[in-house]
C-alpha positions as CSV (number, residue, x, y, z in Angstrom):
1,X,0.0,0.0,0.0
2,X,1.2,3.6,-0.7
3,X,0.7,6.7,1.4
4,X,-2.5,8.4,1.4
5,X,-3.7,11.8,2.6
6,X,-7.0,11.2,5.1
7,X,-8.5,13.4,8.0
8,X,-8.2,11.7,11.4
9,X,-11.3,10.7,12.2
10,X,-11.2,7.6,14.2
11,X,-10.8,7.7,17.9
12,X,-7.8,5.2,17.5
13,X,-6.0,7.6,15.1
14,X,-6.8,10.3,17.2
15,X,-5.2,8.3,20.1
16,X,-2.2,7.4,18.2
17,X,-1.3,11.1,17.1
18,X,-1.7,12.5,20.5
19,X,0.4,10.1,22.2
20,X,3.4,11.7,20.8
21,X,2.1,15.0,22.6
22,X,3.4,17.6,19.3
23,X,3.7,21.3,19.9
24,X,3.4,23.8,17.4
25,X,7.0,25.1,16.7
26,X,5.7,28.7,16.0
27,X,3.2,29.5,18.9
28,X,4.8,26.9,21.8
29,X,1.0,25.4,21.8
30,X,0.0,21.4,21.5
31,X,-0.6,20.8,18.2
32,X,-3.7,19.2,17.0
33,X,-3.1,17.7,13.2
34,X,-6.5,17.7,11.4
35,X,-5.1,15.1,8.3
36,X,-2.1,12.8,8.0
37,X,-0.4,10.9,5.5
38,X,-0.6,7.6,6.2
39,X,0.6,4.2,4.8
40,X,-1.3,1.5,7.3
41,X,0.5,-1.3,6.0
42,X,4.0,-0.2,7.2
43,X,2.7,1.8,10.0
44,X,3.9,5.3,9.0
45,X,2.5,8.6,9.0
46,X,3.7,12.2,8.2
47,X,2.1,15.4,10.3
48,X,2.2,18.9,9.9
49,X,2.5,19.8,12.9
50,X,2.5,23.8,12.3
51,X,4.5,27.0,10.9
52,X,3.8,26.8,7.0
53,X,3.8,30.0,5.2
């Protein structure tokens, strides 16, 4: 399976991205990713996590 982009909508997900507690680099705040890319079969996913511009 290749990465796809999905919103995190299952509580699982949701449990799996805020166990690595992220913090938006720009404002010092928890981040709280909205989407992912995810590839399920390998267990790997990519966050933005915040800044951007």
């Amino acid at each position: 399976m290749a990465f796809i982009e999905e919103k995190i909508l299952e509580e699982e997900d949701k449990k799996v991205v805020d166990s690595f507690n992220f913090i938006d680099p720009l404002r010092n705040e928890p981040s709280n990713p909205r989407y992912w890319i995810v590839d399920r079969e390998r267990n790997a996913f990519l966050v933005a996590i915040g800044g951007g511009g």
